[in-house]
ZANU-291053 format. One line per field, with one value per residue (C-alpha): chain; residue in three letters; residue number from 1; z, y, x. Coordinates in Angstrom, 3 decimals, padded with zeros to 6 digits. Each point is the difference from the previous one (the first is absolute). Layout:
N
ch: [A|...]
aa: [ALA|...]
i: [NUM|...]
zz: [Z|...]
yy: [Y|...]
xx: [X|...]
This chain:
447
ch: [A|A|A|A|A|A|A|A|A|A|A|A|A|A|A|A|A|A|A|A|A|A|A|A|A|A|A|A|A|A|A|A|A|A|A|A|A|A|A|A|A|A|A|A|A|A|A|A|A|A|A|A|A|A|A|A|A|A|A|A|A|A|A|A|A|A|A|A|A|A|A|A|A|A|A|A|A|A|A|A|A|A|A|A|A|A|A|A|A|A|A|A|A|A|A|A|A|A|A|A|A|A|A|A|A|A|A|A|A|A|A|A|A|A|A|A|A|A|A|A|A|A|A|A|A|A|A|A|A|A|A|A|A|A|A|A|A|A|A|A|A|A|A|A|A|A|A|A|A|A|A|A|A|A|A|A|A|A|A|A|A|A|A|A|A|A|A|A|A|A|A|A|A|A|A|A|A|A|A|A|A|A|A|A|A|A|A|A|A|A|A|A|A|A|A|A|A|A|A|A|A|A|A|A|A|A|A|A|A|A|A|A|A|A|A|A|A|A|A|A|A|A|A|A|A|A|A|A|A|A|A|A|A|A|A|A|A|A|A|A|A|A|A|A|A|A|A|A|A|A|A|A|A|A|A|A|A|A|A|A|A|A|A|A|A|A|A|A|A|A|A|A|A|A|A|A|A|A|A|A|A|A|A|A|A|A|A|A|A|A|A|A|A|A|A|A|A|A|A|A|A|A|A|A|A|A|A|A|A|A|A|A|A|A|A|A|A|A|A|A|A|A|A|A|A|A|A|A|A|A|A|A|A|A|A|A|A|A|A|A|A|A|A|A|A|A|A|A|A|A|A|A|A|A|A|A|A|A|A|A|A|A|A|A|A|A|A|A|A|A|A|A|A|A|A|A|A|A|A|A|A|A|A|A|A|A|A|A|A|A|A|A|A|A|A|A|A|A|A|A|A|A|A|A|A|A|A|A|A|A|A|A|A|A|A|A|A|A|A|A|A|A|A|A|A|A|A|A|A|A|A|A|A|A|A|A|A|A|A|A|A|A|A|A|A|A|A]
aa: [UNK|UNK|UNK|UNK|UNK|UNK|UNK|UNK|UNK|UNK|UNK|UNK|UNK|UNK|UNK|UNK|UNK|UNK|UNK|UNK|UNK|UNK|UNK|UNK|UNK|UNK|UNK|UNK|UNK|UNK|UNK|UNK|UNK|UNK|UNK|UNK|UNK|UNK|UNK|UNK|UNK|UNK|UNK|UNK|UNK|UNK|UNK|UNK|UNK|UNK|UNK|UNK|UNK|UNK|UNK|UNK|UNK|UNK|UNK|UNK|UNK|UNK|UNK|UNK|UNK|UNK|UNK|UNK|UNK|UNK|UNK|UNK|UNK|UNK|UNK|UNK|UNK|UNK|UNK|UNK|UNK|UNK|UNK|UNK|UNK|UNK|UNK|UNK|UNK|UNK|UNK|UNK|UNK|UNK|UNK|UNK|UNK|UNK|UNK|UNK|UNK|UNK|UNK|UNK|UNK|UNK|UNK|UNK|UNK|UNK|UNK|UNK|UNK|UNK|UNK|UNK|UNK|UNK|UNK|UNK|UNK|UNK|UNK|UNK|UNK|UNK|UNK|UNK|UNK|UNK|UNK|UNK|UNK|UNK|UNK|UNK|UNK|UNK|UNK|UNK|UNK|UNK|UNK|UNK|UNK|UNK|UNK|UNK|UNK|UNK|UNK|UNK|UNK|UNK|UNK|UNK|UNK|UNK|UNK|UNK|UNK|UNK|UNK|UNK|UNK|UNK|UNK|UNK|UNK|UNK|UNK|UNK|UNK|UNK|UNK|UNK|UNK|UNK|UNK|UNK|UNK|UNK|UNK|UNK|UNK|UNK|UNK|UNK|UNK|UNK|UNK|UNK|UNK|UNK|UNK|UNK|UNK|UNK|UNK|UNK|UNK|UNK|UNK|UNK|UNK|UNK|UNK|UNK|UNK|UNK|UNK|UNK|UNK|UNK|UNK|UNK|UNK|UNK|UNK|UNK|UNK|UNK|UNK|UNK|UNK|UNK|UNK|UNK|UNK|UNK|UNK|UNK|UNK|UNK|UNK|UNK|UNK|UNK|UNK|UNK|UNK|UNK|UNK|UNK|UNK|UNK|UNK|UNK|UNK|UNK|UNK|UNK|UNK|UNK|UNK|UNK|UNK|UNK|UNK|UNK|UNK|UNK|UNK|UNK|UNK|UNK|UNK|UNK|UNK|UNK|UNK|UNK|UNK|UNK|UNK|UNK|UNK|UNK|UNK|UNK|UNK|UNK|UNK|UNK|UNK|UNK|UNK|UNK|UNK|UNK|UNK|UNK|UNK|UNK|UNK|UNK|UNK|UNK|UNK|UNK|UNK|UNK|UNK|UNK|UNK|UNK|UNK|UNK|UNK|UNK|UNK|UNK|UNK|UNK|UNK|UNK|UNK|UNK|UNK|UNK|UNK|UNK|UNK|UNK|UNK|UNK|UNK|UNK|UNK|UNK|UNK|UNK|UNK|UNK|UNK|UNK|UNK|UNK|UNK|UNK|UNK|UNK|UNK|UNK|UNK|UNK|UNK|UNK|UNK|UNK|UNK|UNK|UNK|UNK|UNK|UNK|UNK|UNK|UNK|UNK|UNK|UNK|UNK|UNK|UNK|UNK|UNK|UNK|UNK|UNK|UNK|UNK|UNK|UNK|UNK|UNK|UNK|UNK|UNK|UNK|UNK|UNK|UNK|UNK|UNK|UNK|UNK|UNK|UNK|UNK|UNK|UNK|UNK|UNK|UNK|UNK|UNK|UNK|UNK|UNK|UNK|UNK|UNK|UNK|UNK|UNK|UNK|UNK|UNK|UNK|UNK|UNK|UNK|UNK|UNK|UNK|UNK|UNK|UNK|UNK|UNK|UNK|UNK|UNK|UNK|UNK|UNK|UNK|UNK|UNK|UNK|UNK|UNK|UNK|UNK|UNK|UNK|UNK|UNK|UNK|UNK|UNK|UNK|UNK|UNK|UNK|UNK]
i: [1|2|3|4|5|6|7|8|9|10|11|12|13|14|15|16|17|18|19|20|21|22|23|24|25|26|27|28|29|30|31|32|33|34|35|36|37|38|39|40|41|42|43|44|45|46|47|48|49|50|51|52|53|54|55|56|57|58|59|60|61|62|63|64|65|66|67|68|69|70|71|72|73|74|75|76|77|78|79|80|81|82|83|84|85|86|87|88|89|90|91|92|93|94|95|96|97|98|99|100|101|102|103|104|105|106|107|108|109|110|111|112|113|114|115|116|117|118|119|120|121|122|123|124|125|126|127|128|129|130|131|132|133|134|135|136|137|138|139|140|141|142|143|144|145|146|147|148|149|150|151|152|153|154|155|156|157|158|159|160|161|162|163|164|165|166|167|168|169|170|171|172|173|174|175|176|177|178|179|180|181|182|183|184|185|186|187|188|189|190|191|192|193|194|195|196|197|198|199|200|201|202|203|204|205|206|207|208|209|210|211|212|213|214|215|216|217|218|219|220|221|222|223|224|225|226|227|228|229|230|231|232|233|234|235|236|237|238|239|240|241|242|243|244|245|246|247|248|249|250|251|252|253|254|255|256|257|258|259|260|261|262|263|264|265|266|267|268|269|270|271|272|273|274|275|276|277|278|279|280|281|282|283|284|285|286|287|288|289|290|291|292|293|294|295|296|297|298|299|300|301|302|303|304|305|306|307|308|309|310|311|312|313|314|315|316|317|318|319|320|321|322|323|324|325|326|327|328|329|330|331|332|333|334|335|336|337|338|339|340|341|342|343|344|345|346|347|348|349|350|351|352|353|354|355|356|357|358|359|360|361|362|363|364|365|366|367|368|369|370|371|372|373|374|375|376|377|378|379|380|381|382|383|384|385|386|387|388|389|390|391|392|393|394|395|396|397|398|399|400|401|402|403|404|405|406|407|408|409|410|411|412|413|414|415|416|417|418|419|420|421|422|423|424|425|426|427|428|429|430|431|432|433|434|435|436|437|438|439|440|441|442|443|444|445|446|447]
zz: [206.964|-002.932|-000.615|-002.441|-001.967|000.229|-003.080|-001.452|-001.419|002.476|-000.571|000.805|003.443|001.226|002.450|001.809|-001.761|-004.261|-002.669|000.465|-002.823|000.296|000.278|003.440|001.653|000.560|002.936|002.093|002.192|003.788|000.349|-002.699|001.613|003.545|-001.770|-001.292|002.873|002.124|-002.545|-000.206|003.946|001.150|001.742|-001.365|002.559|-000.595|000.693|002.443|-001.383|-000.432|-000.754|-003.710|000.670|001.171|-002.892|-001.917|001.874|-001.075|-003.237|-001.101|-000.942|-003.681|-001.624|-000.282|003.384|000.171|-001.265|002.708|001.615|-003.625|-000.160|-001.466|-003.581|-000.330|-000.906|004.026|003.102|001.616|003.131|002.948|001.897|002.576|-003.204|-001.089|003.126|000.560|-004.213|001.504|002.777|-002.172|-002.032|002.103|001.867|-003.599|-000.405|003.230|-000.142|-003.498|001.540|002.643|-001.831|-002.509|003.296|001.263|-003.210|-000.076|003.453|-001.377|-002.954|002.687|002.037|-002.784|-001.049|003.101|000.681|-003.495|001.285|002.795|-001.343|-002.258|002.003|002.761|-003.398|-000.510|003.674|000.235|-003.447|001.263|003.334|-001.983|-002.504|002.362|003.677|-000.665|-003.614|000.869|003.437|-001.619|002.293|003.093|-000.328|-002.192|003.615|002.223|001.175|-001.405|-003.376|000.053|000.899|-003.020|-001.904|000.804|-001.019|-003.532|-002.129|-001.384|-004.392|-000.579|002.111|000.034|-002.235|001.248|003.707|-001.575|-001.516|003.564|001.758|-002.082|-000.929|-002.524|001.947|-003.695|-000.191|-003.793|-001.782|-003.237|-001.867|000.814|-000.908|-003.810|000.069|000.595|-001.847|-003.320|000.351|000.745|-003.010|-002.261|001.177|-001.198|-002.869|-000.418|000.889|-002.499|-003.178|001.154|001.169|-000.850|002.624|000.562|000.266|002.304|002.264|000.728|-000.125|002.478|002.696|000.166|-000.156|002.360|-000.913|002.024|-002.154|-002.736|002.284|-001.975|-002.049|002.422|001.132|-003.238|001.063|003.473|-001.407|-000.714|002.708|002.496|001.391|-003.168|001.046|000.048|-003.705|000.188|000.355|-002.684|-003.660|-001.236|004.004|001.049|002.283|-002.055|-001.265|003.474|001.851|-002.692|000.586|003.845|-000.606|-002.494|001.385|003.511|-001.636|-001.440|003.344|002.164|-002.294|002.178|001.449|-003.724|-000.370|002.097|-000.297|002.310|-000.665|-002.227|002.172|002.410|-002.419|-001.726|003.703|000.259|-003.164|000.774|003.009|-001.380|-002.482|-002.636|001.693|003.205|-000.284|-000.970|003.080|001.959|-001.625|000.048|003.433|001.516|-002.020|002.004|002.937|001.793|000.025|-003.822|-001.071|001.526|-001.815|-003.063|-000.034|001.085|003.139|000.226|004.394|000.455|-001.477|002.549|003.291|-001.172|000.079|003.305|001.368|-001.216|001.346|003.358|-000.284|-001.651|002.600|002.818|-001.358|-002.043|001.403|-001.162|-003.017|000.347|000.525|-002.603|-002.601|002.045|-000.378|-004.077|000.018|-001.580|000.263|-000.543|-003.089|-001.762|000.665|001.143|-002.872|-001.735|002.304|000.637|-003.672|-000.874|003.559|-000.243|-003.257|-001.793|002.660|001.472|-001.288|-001.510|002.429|002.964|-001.376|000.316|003.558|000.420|-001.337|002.140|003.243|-001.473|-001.076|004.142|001.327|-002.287|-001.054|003.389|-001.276|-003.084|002.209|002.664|-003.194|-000.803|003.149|000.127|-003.103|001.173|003.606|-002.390|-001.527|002.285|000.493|-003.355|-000.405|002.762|-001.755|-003.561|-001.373|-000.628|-003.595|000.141|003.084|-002.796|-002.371|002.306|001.006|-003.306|-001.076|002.936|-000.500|-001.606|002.233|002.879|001.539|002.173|003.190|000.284|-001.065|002.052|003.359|-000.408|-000.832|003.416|001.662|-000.879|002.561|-001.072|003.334|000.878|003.312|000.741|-003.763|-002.636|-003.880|-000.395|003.140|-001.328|-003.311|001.912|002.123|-003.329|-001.793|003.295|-000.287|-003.083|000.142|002.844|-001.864|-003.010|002.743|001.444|-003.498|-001.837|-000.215|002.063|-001.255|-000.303|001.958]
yy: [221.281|-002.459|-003.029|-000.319|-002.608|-001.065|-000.057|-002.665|001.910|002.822|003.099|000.793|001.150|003.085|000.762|004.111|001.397|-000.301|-002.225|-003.490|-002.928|-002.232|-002.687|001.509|000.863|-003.795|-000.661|-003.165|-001.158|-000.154|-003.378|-000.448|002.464|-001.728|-003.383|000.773|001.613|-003.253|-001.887|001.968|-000.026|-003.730|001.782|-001.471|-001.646|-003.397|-001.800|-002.841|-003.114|-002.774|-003.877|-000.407|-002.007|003.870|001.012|-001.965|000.692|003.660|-000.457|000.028|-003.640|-000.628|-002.684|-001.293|-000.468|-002.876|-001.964|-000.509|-002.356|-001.954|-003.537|-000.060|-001.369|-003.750|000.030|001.843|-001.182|000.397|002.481|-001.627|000.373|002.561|002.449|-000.600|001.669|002.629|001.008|-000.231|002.112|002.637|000.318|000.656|002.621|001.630|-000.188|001.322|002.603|001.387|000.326|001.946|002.443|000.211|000.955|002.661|001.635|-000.180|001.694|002.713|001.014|000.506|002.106|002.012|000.431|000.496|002.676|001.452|000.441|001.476|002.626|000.715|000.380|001.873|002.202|000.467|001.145|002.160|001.802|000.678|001.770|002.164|000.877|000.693|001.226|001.164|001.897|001.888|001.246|-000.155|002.727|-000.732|-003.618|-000.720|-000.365|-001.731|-003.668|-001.654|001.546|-000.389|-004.223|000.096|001.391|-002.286|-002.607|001.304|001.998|-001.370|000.340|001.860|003.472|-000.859|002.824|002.510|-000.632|000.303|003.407|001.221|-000.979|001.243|003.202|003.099|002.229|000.681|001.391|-001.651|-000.022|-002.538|003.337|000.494|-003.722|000.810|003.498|-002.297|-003.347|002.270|001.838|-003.901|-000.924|003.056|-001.232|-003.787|001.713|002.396|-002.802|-002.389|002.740|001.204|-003.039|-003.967|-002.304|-000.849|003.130|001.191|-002.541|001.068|003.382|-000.854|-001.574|002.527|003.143|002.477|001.203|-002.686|000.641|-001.709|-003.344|-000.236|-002.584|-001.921|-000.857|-002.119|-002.243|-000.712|-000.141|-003.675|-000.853|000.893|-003.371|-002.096|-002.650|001.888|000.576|003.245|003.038|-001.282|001.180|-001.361|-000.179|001.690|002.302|000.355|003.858|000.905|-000.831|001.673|003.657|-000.323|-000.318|002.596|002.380|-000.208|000.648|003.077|001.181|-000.576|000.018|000.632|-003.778|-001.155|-003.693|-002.596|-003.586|-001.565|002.609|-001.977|-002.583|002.357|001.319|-003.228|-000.910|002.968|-000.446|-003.460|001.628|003.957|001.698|001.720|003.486|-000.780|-002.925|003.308|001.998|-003.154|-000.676|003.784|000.216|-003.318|001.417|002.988|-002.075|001.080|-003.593|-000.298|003.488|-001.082|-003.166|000.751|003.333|-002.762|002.529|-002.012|001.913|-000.779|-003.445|-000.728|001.515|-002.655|-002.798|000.993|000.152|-003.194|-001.934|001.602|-002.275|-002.638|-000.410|000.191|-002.475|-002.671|000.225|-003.286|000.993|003.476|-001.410|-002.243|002.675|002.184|-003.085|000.342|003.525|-000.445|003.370|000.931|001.804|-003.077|-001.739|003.161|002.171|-001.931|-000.899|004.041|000.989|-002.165|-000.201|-003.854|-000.234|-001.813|-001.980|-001.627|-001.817|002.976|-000.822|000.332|002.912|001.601|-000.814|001.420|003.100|-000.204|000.373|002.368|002.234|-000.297|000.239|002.332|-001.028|-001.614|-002.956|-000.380|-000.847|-001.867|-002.182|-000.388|-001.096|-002.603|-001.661|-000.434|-001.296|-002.550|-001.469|000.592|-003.468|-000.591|003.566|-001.476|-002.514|002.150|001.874|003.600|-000.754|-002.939|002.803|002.267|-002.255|-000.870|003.246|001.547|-003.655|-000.891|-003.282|000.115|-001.977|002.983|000.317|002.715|-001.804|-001.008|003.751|002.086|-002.590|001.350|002.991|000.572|-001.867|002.580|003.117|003.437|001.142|000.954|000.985|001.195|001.844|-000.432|000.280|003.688|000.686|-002.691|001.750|003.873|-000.791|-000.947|003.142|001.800|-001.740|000.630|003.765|000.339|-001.845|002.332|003.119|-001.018|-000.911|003.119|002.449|002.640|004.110|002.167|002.791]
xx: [028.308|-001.023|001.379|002.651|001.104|003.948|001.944|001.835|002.842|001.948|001.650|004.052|-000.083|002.014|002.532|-000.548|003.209|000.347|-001.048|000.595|-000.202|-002.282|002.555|001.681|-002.631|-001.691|-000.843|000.304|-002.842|000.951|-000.511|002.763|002.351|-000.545|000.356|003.569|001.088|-000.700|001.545|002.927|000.581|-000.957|-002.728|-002.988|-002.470|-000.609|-003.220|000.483|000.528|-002.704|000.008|-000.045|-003.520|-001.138|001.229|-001.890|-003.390|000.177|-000.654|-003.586|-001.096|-000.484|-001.681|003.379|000.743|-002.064|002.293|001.817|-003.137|001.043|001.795|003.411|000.046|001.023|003.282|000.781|000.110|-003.852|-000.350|-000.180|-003.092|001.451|001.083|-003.199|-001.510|002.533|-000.403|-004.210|001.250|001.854|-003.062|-002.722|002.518|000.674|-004.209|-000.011|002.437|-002.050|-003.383|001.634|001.412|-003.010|-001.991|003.002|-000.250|-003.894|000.043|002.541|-001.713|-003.117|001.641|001.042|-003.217|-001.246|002.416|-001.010|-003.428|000.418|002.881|-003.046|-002.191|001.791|001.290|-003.895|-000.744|002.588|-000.521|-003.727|001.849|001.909|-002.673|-002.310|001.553|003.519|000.628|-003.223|001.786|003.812|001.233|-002.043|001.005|003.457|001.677|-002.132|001.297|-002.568|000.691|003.389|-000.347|-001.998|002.440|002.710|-001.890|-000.193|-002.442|-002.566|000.811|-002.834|000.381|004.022|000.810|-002.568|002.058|003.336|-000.851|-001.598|002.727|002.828|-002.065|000.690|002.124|000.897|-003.303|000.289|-003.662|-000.621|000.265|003.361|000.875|-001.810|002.708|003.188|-001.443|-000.639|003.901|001.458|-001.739|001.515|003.454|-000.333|-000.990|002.524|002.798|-001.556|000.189|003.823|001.894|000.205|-000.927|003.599|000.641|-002.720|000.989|003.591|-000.952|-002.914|002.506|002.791|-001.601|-000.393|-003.197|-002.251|-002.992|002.288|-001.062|-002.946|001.169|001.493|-003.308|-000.718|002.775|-001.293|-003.791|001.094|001.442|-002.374|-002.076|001.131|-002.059|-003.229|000.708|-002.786|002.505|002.286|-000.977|-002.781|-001.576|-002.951|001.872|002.881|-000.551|-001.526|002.819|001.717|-002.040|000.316|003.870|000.681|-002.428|001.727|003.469|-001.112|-002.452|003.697|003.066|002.089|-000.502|-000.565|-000.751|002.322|-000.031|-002.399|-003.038|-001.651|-000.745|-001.669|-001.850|-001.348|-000.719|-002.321|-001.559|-000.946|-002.634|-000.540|-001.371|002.668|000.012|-000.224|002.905|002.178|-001.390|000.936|003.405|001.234|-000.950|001.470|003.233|-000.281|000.515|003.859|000.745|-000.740|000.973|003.534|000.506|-001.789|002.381|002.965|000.806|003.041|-000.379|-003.394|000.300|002.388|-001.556|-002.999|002.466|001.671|-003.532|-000.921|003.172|-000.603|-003.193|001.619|002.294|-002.599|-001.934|002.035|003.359|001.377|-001.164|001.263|003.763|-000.091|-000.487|002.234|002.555|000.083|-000.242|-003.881|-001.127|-004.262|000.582|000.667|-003.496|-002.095|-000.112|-001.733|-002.368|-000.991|000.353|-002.668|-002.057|000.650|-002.462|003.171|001.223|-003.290|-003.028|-002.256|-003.225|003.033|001.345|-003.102|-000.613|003.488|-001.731|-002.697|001.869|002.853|-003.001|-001.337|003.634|002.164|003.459|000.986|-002.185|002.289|002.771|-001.946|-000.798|003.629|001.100|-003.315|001.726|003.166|-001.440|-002.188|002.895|002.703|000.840|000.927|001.432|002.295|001.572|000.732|002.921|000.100|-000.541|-002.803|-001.905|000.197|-001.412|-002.722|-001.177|-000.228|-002.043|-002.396|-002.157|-003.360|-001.552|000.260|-003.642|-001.205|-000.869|003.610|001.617|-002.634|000.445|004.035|-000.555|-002.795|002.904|002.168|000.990|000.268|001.053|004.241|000.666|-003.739|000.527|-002.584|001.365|-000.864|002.036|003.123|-000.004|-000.720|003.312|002.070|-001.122|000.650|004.094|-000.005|-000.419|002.454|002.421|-000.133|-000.122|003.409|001.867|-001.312|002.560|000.866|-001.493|002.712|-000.391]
């Protein structure tokens, strides 16, 4: 994936369900919302307290601080000669205390760098494996231990795409030609709309009707709101009109799913590591997924068998956290839509989001959730001391400065085992309830 440039301006965000203004849909940064949270409830750690000559010493020494090793001007009393020391004293600490810190940081930045290297390196190695031994043998290999540690580590950015579309594959059996078919009749609509209806017009129309394929133009409104920062899918970006084709030609290929809010940043995801056709092959596929299908049809059912399932983990695994939530009625629909509309590409770091991918594309849905709960075990200690409103907040916002090591060690800490039941079984078992349930309320035949 190249490197992009961040913008300095940003795009409106969204929220999954109808336009929002610009103005109500800000955003505050987590930090912020746990900030005002602690302020609100007394709860805010404090530091512990140090002498005020402590104090002093942690500020870097200017050229200005030499002035305390000055004599008082004439008209006050002189320092005596043991406030001449201690000021002497104070100094060389503060001196000290610089030079110390100058060599921390120093040390820091070399680790970082060091760490760099080798990521680059071990990047570089591993790309050269998969090049080489394993997308050669996909089949005879894709499940082997050995390939499988790899993968958890993350693919290398260069055959990341060509691994996504083996592993997600083309049950669809969907050829580029077939893409071309759908892409041409997407762009006859847009034309169509654009000669019969005003853009005001076309809008309303576009998110009330029941014809799905009228969703076309909804996807000029998300366009620019889709990775704002990036500032390449918005108009004007490189990828702006191919993100636009993959959209409109998927909308027209399955119209009875239409577009939803959320595609687009799957799409511009896939984009970002595949060529145009085969980032539709990709995207109608994953779509085709029953975990997808049933939230990108909002199978208001299905939906909810996933979030019994993943509170059956929940529970098993962070049950203080689990009863706090249960405590303000904080149900998983409120944070985890989002995070499985979009496969976590709006809610983490992009180069995160991607390793997300990676493992989601080894593991299958179950990895979605095992994700979700490795974010909540991550910050559970603050989630512990937050309000149903600031949780909210914070799960819809997570910090920017999120790194992999720290996600992926929660989310390998992190069980998907209930009761000697994996999470096909968990979820098997609720579908099983579920169609006993409906068995013994259906109506009785008359005879």
């Amino acid at each position: 994936m190249k490197e992009l440039k961040p913008a300095v301006q940003s795009a409106p965000g969204w929220k999954l369900f109808g336009k929002v203004p610009p103005r109500e849909n800000l955003q505050k940064d987590s930090k912020i919302i746990q900030q005002e949270y602690e302020a609100r409830t007394g709860r805010m750690c404090k530091p512990p307290l140090q002498s005020s000559r402590r104090k002093n010493i942690e500020f870097e020494p200017l050229s200005t601080t030499a002035l305390i090793l000055e004599d008082r001007p004439s008209n006050l009393p002189a320092k005596s000669i043991e406030e001449a020391l201690r000021h002497r004293q104070e100094y060389d600490e503060m001196v000290a205390e610089a030079k110390k810190r100058e060599i921390k940081e120093a040390h820091k930045r070399k680790k970082i760098m060091k760490e760099r290297f080798k990521q680059e390196e071990n990047i570089a190695s591993a790309m050269v494996i998969w090049i080489n031994e394993i997308l050669p043998n996909w089949e005879g290999m894709r499940s082997t231990r050995r390939v499988r540690e790899l993968w958890w580590q993350g693919l290398p950015p260069s055959v990341r795409g060509k691994v996504w579309s083996l592993a997600v594959g083309n049950e669809l059996n969907i050829t580029p030609e077939l893409y071309e078919i759908f892409l041409s009749r997407a762009k006859e609509r847009w034309k169509s709309f654009s000669e019969t209806s005003s853009e005001n017009d076309i809008e309303d129309a576009g998110a009330s009707a029941a014809d799905r394929e009228a969703s076309l133009e909804l996807i000029k409104l998300d366009i620019s709101r889709t990775f704002p920062s990036l500032y390449i899918f918005q108009k004007g970006g490189p990828y702006h009109d191919l993100l636009h084709s993959v959209l409109g030609a998927y909308t027209c290929y399955r119209p009875d799913v239409g577009y939803v809010q959320g595609m687009s940043f799957i799409a511009a995801v896939l984009i970002l590591n595949l060529e145009e056709a085969d980032a539709f092959i990709a995207f109608a596929n994953l779509l085709n997924k029953p975990c997808q299908l049933a939230f990108f049809r909002v199978d208001h059912s299905m939906m909810l068998k996933y979030f019994a399932a993943f509170e059956v983990f929940f529970e098993e695994n962070l049950p203080k956290l689990f009863l706090h939530f249960k405590s303000y009625n904080l149900t998983p629909d409120i944070y985890l839509i989002d995070w499985i509309f979009t496969l976590y590409s709006k809610s983490l770091p992009l180069d995160l989001a991607c390793r997300v991918w990676d493992v989601f594309c080894r593991d299958g849905e179950e990895f979605l959730f095992r994700t979700g709960l490795g974010i909540l075990r991550l910050y559970e200690d603050i989630l512990l001391q937050m309000d149903f409103i600031h949780i909210a907040q914070f799960l819809t916002k997570l910090p920017e400065d999120i790194t992999s090591e720290k996600l992926f060690s929660c989310i390998a800490a992190i069980q998907m085992q209930n009761s000697n039941k994996k999470w096909a079984q968990v979820f098997a078992s609720l579908m099983k309830d579920n169609k006993e349930g409906d068995k013994n309320h259906s109506p009785a035949l008359k005879s």
